[in-house]
Structure formats: structure tokens, C-alpha cells
VOKOLFI-20184 format. One record per residue (C-alpha): residue number from 1; residue in three letters; z, x, y. Coordinates in Angstrom, 3 decimals. Layout:
! VOKOLFI-20184
+-----+------+----------+----------+----------+
! seq ! type !        Z !        X !        Y !
+-----+------+----------+----------+----------+
! NUM !  ALA !        Z !        X !        Y !
...
+-----+------+----------+----------+----------+
This chain:
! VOKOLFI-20184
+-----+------+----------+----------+----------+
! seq ! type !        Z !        X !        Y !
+-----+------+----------+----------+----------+
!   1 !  UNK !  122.724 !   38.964 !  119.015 !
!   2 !  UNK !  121.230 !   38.976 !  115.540 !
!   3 !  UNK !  119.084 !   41.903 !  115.252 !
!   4 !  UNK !  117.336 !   40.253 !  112.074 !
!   5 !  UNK !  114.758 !   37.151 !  112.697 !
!   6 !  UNK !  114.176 !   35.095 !  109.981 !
!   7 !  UNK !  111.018 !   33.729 !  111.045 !
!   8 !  UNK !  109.945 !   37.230 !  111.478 !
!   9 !  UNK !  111.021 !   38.624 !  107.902 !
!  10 !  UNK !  109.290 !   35.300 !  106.617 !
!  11 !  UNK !  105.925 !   36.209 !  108.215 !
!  12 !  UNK !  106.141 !   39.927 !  107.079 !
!  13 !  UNK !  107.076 !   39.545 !  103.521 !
!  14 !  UNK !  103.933 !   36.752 !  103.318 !
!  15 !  UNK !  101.607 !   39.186 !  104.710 !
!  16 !  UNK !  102.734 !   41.916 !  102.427 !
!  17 !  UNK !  102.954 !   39.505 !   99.518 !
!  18 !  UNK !   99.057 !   39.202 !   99.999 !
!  19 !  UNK !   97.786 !   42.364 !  100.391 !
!  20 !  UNK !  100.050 !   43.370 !   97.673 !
!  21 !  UNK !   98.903 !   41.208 !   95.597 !
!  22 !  UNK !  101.189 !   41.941 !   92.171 !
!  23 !  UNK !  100.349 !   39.115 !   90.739 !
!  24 !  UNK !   96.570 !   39.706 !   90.774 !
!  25 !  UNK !   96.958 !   42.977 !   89.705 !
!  26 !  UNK !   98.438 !   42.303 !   86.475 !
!  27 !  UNK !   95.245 !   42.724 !   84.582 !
!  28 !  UNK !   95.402 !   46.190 !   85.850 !
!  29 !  UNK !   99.096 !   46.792 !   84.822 !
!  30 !  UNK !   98.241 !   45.558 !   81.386 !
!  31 !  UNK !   95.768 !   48.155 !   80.775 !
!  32 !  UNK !   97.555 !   50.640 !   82.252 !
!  33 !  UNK !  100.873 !   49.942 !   79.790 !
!  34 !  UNK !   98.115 !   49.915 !   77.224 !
!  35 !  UNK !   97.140 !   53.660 !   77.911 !
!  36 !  UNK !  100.455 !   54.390 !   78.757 !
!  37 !  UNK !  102.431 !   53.109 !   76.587 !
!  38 !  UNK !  105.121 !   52.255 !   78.859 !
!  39 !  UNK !  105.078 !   51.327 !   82.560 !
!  40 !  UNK !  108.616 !   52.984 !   84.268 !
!  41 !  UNK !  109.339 !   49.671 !   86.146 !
!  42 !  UNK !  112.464 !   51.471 !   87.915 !
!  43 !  UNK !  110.524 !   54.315 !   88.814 !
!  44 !  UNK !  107.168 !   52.622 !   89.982 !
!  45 !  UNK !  109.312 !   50.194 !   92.085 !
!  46 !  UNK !  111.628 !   52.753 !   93.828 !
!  47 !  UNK !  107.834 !   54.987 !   94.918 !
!  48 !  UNK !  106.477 !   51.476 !   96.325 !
!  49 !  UNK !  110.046 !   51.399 !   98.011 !
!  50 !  UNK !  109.934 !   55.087 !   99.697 !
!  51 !  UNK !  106.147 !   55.221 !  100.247 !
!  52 !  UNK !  106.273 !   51.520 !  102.715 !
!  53 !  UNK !  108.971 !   52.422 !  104.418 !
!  54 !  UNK !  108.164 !   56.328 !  104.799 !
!  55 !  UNK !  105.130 !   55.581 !  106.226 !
!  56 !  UNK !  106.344 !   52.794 !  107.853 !
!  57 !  UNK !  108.359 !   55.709 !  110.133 !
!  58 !  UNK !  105.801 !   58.184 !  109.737 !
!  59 !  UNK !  102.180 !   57.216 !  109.068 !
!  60 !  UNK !  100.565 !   57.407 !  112.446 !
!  61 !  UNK !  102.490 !   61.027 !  112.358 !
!  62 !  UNK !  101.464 !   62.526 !  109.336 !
!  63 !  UNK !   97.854 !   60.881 !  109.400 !
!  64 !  UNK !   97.536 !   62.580 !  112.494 !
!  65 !  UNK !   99.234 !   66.021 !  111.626 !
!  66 !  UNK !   96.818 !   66.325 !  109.066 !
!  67 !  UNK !   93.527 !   65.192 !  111.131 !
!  68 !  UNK !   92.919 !   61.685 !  109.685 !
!  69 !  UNK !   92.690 !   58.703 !  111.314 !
!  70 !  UNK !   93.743 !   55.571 !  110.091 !
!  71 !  UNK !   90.387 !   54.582 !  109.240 !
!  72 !  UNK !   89.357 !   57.556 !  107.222 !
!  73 !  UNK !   92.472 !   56.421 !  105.415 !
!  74 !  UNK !   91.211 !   53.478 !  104.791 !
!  75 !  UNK !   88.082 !   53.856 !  103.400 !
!  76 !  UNK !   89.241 !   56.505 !  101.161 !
!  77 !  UNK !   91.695 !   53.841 !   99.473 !
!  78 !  UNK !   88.578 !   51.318 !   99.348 !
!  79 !  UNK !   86.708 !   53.789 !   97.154 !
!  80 !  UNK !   89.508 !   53.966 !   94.598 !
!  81 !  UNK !   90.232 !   50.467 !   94.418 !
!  82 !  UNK !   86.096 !   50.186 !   94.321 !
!  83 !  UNK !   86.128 !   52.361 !   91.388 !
!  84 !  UNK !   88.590 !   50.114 !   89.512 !
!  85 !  UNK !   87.283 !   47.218 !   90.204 !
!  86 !  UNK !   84.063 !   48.844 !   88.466 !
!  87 !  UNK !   86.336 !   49.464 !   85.578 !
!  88 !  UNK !   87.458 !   46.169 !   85.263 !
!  89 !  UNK !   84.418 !   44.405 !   85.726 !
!  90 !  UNK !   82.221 !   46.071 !   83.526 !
!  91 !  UNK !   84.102 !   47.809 !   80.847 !
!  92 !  UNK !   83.492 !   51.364 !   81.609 !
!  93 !  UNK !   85.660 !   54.240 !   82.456 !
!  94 !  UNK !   85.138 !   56.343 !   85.522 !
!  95 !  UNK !   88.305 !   58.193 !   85.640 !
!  96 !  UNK !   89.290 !   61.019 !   83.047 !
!  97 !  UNK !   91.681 !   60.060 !   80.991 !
!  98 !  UNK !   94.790 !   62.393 !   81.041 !
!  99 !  UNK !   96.917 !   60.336 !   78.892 !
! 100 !  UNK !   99.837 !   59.960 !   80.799 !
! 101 !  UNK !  103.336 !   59.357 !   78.695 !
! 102 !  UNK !  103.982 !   56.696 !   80.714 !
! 103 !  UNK !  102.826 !   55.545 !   83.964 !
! 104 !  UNK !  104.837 !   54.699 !   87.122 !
! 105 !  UNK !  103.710 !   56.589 !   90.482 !
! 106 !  UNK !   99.837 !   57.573 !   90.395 !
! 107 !  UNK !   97.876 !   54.541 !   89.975 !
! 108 !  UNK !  100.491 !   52.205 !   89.968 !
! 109 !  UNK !  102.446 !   52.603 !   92.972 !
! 110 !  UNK !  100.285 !   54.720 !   95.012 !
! 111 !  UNK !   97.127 !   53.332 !   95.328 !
! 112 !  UNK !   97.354 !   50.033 !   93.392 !
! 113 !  UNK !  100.421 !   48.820 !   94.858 !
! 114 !  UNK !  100.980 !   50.463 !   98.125 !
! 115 !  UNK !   97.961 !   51.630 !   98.883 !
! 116 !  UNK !   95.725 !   52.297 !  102.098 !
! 117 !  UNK !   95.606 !   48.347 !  102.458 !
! 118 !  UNK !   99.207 !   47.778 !  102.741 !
! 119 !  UNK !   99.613 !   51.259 !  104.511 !
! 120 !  UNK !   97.622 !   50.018 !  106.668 !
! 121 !  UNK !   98.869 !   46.450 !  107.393 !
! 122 !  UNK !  102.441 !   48.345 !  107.335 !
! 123 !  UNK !  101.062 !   50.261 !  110.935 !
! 124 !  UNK !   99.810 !   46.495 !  112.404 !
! 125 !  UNK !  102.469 !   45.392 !  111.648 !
! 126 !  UNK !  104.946 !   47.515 !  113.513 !
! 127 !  UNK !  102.913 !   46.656 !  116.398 !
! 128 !  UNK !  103.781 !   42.771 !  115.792 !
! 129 !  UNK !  107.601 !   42.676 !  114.186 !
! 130 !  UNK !  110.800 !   44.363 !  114.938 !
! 131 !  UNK !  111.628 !   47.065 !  112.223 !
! 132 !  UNK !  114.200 !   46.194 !  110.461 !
! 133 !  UNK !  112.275 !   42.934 !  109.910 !
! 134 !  UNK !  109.332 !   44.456 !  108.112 !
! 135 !  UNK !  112.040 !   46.405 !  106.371 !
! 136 !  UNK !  113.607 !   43.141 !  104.640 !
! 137 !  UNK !  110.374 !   42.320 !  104.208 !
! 138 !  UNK !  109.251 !   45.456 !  101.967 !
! 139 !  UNK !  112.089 !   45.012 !  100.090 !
! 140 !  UNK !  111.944 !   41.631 !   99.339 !
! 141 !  UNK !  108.375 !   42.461 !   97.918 !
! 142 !  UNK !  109.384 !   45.303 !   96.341 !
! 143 !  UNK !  111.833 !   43.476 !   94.505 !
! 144 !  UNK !  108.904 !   40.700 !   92.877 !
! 145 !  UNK !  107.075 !   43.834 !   92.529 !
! 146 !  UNK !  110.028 !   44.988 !   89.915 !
! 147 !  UNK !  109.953 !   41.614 !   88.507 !
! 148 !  UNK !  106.462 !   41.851 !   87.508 !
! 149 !  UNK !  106.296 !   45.364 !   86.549 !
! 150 !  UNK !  109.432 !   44.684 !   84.480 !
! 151 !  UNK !  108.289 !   41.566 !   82.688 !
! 152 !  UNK !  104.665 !   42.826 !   81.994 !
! 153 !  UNK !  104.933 !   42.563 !   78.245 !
! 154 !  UNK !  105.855 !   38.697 !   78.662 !
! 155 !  UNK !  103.198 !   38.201 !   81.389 !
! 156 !  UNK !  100.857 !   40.058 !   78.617 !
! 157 !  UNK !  102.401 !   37.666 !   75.748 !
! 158 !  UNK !  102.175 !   34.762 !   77.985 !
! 159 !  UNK !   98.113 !   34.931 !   78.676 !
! 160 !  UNK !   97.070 !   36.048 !   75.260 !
! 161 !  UNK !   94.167 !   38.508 !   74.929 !
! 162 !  UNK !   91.539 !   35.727 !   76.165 !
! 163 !  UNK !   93.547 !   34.931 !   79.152 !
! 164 !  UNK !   94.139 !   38.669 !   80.037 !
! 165 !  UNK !   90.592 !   39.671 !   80.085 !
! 166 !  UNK !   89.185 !   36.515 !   82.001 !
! 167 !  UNK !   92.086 !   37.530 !   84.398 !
! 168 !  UNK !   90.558 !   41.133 !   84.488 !
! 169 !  UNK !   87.148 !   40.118 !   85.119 !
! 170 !  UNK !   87.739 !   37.665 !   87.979 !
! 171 !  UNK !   90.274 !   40.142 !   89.376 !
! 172 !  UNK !   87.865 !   42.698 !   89.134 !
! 173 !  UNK !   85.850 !   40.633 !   91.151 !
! 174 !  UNK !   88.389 !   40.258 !   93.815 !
! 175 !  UNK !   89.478 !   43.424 !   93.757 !
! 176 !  UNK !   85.691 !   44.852 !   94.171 !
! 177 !  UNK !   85.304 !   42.222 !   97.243 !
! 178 !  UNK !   88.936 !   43.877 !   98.684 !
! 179 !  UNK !   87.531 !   47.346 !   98.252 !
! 180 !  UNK !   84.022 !   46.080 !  100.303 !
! 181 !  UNK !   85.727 !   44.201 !  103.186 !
! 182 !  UNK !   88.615 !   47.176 !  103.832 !
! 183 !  UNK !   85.462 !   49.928 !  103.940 !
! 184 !  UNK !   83.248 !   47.506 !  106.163 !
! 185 !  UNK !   86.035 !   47.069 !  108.677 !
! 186 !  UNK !   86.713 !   50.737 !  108.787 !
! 187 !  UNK !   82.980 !   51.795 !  109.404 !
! 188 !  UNK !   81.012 !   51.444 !  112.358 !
! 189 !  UNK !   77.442 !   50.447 !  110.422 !
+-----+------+----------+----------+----------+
């Protein structure tokens, strides 16, 4: 028997793909290379990697060791990706800036990329699919993930300096409406 289902890893890396959401958080990893100076594709990519499918084994665990439930997880994450959405949107800065050399983990892997939205949707998930399904399915995102990360120059290139702050804007947007609907489903108003 064929311990992989490809209807399964289908369904998983869609899900994922969404909440993910690389491609609409390219505005973000423009500015960030901008600050930066240089986004450690390799790097960023192999956190996203070991963060999924850590807490793919261990998130109920360690949320739990440490007294936090899954919800208080969540809305945490919502405020962070509330406050750069505010960023985006209307120009100003609310975090200090620290001038990283380049930037790879913290934002970009953990909480833009896998953050308490695809944590998360990782725990559902496992509820749903066989392991080693969502597995395939991490890595096949993870892999895109590296594509993007890796080409972001291009991307940048490719949408000109009109077409990268429209795209900022109206992901700000998105991203704000994200950060509202992941902290109303995880509060009991």
C-alpha cells in the first residue's frame, strides 16, 4: 500500500499555498530587501522548512508546555500581521528599525511566511490528512516559497516602482482584512 495519497498532498499544498500566500506578500519582501539589502533566500526558506514541520510534530506540545492555547497564538500573530498591514497601507513605520544586514528568519519566515495562520492551519490539518501528506505538501510550498524569495529582484524589476506600490497598498488591504478575520475567529466577542 502506498503510504502517500495524491489527492491528499494536492489538497494540503492548496490550502497552504493560500494561507501562505508568497505571492501576495511580495510587496512586503520588496521592502524588506530594500532595508536589508539582501534577503538570504536559502536561509529564509530552510526556517519556513523547520518551523512547519517542527510544529507540525510539536505545536499542540509546546503551546501547551508553555500555557498558550492555540488561540492566544493566534491572535498574537494577527496583531503583527495587523501592524504591517498598517505599514503598508499608510506609509508609516511602527516597528524600530534595527537595520538588519540582511534579512531571512524574523519577519520573513517567522511571522510573514509561517506564521500563526499557517501554524495554525498546520494543527487542522493533521486532524484531516495523513502526515507524511502534509509533509510533501510543506515542501512543495516551501520550494515556490524559494522561488519567490530567490527571484525577488526580477519580481521587483518586473512591476516597476508604480506596480510595486499599488501591489503594497491593495496587499496591505488584504493583509489588514487577514489580520481582522484570524483575531475575530480566535475571540469570543
Amino acid at each position: 500500500m502506498n503510504p502517500f495519497n495524491v489527492k491528499e498532498i494536492i489538497s494540503v499544498s492548496m490550502i497552504l499555498f493560500a494561507i501562505i500566500d508568497i505571492l501576495g506578500a511580495i510587496p512586503v519582501i520588496i521592502e524588506l530587501r530594500r532595508k536589508a539589502g539582501h534577503i538570504q533566500s536559502e536561509k529564509a526558506s530552510v526556517a519556513v522548512l523547520v518551523l512547519m514541520i517542527g510544529f507540525l510534530y510539536a505545536g499542540n506540545g509546546l503551546l501547551s508546555l508553555i500555557g498558550i492555547d492555540l488561540a492566544s497564538f493566534a491572535i498574537a500573530g494577527s496583531l503583527v500581521i495587523f501592524f504591517i498591514a498598517m505599514e503598508m497601507i499608510l506609509g508609516i513605520k511602527f516597528f524600530r528599525e534595527e537595520a538588519p544586514e540582511t534579512a531571512s528568519i524574523v519577519p520573513l519566515a517567522f511571522p510573514l511566511i509561517a506564521g500563526a495562520g499557517t501554524m495554525t492551519t498546520l494543527l487542522s490539518l493533521k486532524s484531516q490528512y495523513q502526515t507524511q501528506n502534509i509533509i510533501v505538501g510543506i515542501v512543495l510550498n516551501t520550494l515556490f516559497v524559494y522561488l519567490v524569495l530567490k527571484n525577488v529582484q526580477w519580481l521587483e524589476k518586473l512591476l516597476g516602482k508604480n506596480g510595486v506600490n499599488i501591489l503594497r497598498k491593495a496587499f496591505g488591504v488584504i493583509l489588514l482584512a487577514i489580520a481582522i478575520k484570524l483575531f475575530r475567529s480566535n475571540t469570543h466577542l
